[in-house]
C-alpha positions as CSV (number, residue, x, y, z in Angstrom):
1,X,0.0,0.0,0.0
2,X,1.2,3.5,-0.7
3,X,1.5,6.4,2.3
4,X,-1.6,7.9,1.0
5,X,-3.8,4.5,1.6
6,X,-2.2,4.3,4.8
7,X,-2.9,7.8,6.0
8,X,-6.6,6.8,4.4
9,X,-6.9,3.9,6.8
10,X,-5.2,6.3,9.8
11,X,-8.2,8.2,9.0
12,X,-10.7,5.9,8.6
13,X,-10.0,4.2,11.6
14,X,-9.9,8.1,13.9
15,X,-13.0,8.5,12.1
16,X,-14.9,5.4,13.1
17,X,-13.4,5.4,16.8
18,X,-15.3,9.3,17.1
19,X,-18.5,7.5,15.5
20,X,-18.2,5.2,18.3
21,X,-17.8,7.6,20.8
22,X,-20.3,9.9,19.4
23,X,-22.8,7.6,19.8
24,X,-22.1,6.5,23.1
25,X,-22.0,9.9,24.1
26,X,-25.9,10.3,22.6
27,X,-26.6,7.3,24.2
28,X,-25.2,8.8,27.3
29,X,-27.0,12.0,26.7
30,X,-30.5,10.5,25.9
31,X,-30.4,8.5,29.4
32,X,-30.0,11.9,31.1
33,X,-32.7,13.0,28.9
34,X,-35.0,10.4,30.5
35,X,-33.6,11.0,33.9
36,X,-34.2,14.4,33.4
37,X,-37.3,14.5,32.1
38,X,-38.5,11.6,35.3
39,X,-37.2,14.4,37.7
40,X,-39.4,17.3,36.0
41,X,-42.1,15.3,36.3
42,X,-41.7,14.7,40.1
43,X,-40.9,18.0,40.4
44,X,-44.8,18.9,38.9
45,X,-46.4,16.4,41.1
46,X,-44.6,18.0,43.9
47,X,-45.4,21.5,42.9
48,X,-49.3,20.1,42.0
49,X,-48.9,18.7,45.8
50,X,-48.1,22.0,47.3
51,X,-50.3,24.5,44.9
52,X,-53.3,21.9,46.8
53,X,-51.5,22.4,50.3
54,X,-51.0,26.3,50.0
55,X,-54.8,26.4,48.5
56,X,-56.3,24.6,51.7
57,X,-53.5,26.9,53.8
58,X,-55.5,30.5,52.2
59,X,-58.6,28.9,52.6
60,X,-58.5,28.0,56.5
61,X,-56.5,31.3,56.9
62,X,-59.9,33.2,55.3
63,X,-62.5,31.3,57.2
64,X,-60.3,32.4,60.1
65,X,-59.9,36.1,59.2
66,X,-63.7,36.2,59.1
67,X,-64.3,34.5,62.1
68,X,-61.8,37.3,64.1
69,X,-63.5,39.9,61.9
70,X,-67.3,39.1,63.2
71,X,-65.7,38.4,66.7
72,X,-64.6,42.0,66.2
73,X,-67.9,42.9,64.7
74,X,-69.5,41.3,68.0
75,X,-67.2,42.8,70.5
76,X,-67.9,46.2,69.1
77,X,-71.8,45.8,69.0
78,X,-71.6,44.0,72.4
79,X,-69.4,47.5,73.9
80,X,-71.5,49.8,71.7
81,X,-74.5,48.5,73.9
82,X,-72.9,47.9,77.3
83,X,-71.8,51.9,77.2
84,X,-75.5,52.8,76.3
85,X,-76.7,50.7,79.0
86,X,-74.1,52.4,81.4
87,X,-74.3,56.0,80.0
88,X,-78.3,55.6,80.6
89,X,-78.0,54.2,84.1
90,X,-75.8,56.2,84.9
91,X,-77.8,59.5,84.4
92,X,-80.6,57.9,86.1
93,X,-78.5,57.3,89.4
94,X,-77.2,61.0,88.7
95,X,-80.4,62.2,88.6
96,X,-81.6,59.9,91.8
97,X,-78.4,61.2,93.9
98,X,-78.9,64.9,92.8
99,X,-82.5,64.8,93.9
100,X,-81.6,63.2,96.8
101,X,-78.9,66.2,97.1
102,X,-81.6,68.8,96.1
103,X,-84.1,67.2,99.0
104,X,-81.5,67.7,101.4
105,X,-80.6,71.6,100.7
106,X,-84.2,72.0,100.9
107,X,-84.7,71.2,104.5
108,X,-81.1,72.6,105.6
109,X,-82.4,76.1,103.7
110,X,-85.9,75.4,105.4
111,X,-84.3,74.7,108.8
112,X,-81.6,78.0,108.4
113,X,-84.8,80.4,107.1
114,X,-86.5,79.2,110.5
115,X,-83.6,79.5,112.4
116,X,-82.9,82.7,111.7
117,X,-86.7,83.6,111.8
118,X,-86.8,82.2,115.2
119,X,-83.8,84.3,116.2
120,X,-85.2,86.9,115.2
121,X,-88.8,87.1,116.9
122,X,-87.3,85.8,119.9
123,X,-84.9,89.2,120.0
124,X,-87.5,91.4,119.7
């Protein structure tokens, strides 16, 4: 054979061991594809998972926020009412204590103005 057949063959030969590994590497490559593509797919059943968790999560965490809110609602009614209920007692037994008050001035004037009548007839 001549140099040039022999640098052919050389050739050849490089050429087929690349082929080889070529294809192992695609081989190689496609198995990581599948790996891959296994791992995505857990990865969407996880995220499914916890869009359904985080779902129920804002759902409890809004019945709660309305529960507090009409126990708020409640509490102010409940206040709203107790203060009328005081603020209207409360004048009454002002108005009780200040005619009780008035009642008494009246017989300490009553008992001065005859005091000091009586003083004065019995001076003369």
């Amino acid at each position: 054979m001549t140099p040039d057949g022999l640098d052919l063959t050389v050739q050849l030969d490089r050429l087929n061991r690349e082929s080889l590994q070529n294809r192992a590497d695609i081989e190689k490559l496609k198995e990581f594809q599948n790996v891959a593509l296994t791992d995505i797919k857990l990865l969407q059943s996880g995220q499914q998972h916890t869009d359904g968790l985080i779902s129920q999560l804002l759902s409890r965490f809004n019945d709660f926020e309305a529960k507090i809110f009409e126990q708020f609602r409640q509490m102010t009614k409940d206040n709203y009412n107790l203060l009328q209920n005081v603020t209207t007692s409360g004048h009454k037994e002002r108005t009780t204590a200040q005619q009780a008050w008035i009642g008494f001035a009246k017989y300490v004037i009553a008992g001065t103005i005859a005091a000091v009548i009586t003083f004065l007839f019995t001076k003369i």
